[in-house]
N, C-alpha and C positions, 0 to 999 in steps of 0.2 A: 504494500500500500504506500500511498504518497506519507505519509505520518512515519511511517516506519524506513523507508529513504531518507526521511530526512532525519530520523535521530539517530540513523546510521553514520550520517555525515556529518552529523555535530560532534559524536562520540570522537570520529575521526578526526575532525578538523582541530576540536579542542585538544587532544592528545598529539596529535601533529606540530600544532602551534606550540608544544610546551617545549618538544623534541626541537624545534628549530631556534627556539632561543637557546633552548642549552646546545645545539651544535653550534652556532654561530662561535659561541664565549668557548668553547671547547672541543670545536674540529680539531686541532691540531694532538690533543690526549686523547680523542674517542678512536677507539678503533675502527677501522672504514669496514671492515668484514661483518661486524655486529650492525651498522646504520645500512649498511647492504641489507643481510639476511632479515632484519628483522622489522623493518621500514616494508620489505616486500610484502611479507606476511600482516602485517599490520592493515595495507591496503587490502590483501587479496581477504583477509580477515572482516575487516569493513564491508565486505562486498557480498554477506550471505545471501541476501534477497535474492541477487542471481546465482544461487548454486544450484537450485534443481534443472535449471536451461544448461548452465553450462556443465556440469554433470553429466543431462545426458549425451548432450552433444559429444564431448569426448568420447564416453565408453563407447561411442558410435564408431568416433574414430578410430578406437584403441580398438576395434573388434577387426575393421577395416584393413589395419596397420598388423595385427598378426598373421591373418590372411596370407597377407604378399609377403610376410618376411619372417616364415615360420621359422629360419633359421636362428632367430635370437635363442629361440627354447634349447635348441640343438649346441649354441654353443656354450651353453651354460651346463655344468652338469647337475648333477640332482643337490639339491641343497643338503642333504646329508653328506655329504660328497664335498661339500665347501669346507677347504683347510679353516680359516679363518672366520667360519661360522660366528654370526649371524650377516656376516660382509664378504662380498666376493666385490674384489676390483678388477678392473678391465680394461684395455686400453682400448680408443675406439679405431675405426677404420682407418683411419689420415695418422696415425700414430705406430709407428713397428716399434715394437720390444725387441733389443738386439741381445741373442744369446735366448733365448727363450721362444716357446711355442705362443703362439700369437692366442690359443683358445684358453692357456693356463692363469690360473687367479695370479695377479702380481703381490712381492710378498711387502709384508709392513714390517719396518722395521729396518730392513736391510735394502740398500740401492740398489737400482736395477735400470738398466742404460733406455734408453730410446731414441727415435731420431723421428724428422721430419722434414718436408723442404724447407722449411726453416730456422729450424734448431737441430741442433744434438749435442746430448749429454745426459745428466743423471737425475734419478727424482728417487727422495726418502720420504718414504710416508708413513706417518705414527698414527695410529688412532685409539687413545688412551684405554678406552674399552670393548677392543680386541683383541683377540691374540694374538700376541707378538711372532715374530722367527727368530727376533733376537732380546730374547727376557731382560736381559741384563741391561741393555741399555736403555731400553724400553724404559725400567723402573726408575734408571737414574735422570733419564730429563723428563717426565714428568711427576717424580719425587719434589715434593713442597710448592707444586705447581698448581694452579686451579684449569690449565688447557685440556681441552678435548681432544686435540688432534694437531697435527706439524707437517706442513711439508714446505722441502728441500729442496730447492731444483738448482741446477749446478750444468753449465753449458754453453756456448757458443753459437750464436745467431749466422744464421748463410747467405743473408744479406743485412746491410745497415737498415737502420729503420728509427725512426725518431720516439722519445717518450712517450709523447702524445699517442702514439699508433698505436701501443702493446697494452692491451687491456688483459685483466684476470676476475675470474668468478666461477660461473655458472651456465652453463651451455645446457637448455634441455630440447629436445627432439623433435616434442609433444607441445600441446598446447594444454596448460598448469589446469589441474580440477575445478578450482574455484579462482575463476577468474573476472574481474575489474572492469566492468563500463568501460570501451573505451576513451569517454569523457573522465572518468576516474583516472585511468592510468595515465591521462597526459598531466590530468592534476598533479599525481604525485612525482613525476618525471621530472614536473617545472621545480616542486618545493623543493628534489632532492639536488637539485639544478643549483639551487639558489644558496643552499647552504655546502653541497658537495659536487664540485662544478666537474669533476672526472669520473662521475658515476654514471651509467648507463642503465636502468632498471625498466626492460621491456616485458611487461607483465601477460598483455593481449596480445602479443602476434601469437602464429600458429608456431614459431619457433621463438619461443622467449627468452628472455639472458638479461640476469642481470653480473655487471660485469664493472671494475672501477679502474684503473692507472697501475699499472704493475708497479714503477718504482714509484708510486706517491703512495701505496697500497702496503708494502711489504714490509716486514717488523726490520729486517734487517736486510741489508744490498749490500754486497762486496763485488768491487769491479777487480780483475787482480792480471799481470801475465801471464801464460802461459804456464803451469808450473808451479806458483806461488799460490794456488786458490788454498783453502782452506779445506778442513777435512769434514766433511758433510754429516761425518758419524757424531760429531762433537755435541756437550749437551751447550756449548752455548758458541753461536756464533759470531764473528766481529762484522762488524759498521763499517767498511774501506770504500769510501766515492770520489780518494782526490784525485784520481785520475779522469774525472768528468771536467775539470779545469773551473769547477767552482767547489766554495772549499765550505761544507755544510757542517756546524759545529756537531751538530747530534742527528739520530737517526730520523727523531721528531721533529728536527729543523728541515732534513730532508725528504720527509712524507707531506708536511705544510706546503711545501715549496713545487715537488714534483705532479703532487695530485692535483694544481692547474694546469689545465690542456696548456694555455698559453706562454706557461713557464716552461714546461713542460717538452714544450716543441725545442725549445732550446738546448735539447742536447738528443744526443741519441745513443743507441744501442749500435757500435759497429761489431765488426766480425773479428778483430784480432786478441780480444780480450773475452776473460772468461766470467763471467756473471752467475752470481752465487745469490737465488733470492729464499732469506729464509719468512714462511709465514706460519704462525698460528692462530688459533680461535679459541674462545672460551666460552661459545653459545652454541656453535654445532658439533654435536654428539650421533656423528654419521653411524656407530655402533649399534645405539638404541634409534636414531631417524627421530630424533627430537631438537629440538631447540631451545634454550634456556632463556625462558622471558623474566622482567622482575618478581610473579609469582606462580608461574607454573612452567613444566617442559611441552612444550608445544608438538604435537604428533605432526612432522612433515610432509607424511602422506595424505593428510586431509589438502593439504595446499597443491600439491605438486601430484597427486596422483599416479598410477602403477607405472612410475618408469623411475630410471636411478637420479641420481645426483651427480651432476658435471664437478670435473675437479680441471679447469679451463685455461689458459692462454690465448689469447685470438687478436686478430688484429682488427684497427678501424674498418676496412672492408671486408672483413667477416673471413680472414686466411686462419687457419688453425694453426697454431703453434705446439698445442698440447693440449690432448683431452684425455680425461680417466672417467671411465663411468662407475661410481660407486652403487653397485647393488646392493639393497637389504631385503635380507628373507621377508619380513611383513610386504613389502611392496612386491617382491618376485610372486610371492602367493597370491598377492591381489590381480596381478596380470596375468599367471597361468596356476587358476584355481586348480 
């Protein structure tokens, strides 16, 4: 009903409005992954009234979509069968895993290489409540931590490319369960606009992504020669940007700085140096497929529906850098009852 629209939209706008004063006074400390993930959800959350249309609409698709590409079941094996139960990671098509069977779960914990026309190099992935391949380290960097999860990527770009270009998030397939008015979504597109000018947060297309500034984004960036990178296994890693020929005091003066497109542009990613981006989170719990809001864990698959979670690189015009698809059994189950 029109009543119920509209105290949807005061709900949101009022909670929006509060969110934007404190990013304003506090962009530079808030973490971009949380004003990501949780900004998303927040609209797609405001937006019940239309879940039974867009509901069905999907499962329509999603019926459609197994159809023609019955081979997803095939290359998953039976969820008993998953090492790292209740999570199978995967690399997607645009993505080779070197040294490895392209159909095998990738492991957590330990690096494993990949390549692409645009990169190649290494990706560590932790995710606090899975299990590990490598226990030991596992317990030591998230020992006194409040993080859900870590990753590492470590490699060399195959062409230059400018700051501004490289974005990271969330690449999905599908078009999300409950999904946003497209009058809604440019809404919150502009506020996220206004207060975080390198985020992209595309709620309604058929292929949505929300996605922010890789080095305005990343808790830690090391640019290094050849040789000098650092060692990816470490539980804490260094802050190294003076080789960008501007000299950023801290890693926070450096996220402030690169996550405007227009600062941004001003330096790039060439191909002789090796780039080390360390990120983590402390609201997504890919293990359990929840999200930590200030009073409850959020179930992800009401929002996003039976398909995995993007673990992303891409560029301005939509080139993939790196994709991981993170499966979780509740959502594998939802697609192949």
């Amino acid at each position: 009903t029109t009543s119920a629209v509209s105290k949807t939209f005061l709900r949101f706008w009022n909670f929006f409005d509060l969110f934007a004063w404190h990013g304003r006074h506090t962009i530079c400390t808030m973490k971009k992954s949380l004003i990501l993930n949780f900004v998303a959800l927040l609209g797609i959350n405001m937006c019940q009234t239309t879940q039974v249309v867009a509901s069905t609409a999907t499962a329509t698709a999603i019926t459609t979509t197994d159809t023609n590409n019955g081979s997803v079941r095939l290359l998953l094996p039976p969820v008993e069968d998953w090492p790292h139960r209740p999570v199978f990671v995967k690399a997607s098509d645009e993505t080779k895993i070197l040294g490895r069977d392209e159909n095998e779960a990738l492991p957590l914990g330990v690096p494993f290489e990949f390549e692409t026309p645009l990169f190649k190099g290494q990706m560590l992935l932790r995710l606090r409540n899975a299990t590990s391949d490598e226990i030991e380290s596992h317990g030591a960097y998230f020992s006194g931590r409040k993080r859900l999860m870590q990753t590492v990527v470590q490699g060399r770009f195959k062409k230059p490319m400018g700051m501004d270009e490289v974005y990271m998030g969330s690449l999905f397939s599908e078009p999300l369960r409950l999904v946003p008015p497209p009058s809604m979504a440019r809404m919150i597109q502009a506020m996220i606009s206004s207060v975080a000018p390198g985020v992209v947060m595309d709620l309604a297309s058929e292929k949505p992504r929300v996605v922010t500034l890789y080095a305005g984004t990343t808790q830690s960036l090391s640019v290094d020669k050849p040789g000098t990178e650092p060692d990816i296994m470490a539980v804490d890693l260094p802050e190294n940007t003076s080789i960008l020929g501007r000299i950023f005091k801290t890693s926070k003066h450096r996220k402030n700085y690169l996550s405007i497109p227009k600062k941004a542009a001003q330096h790039q990613f060439d191909t002789e140096h090796v780039y080390t981006f360390h990120h983590y989170d402390h609201a997504m719990d890919y293990a359990k497929y929840t999200m930590k809001l200030p009073f409850y864990d959020y179930d992800l698959s009401k929002a996003i529906g039976p398909q995995p979670m993007g673990l992303s690189a891409v560029t301005s015009s939509g080139e993939i850098i790196f994709h991981f698809d993170v499966w979780h059994e509740n959502v594998y189950k939802m697609r192949f009852p």
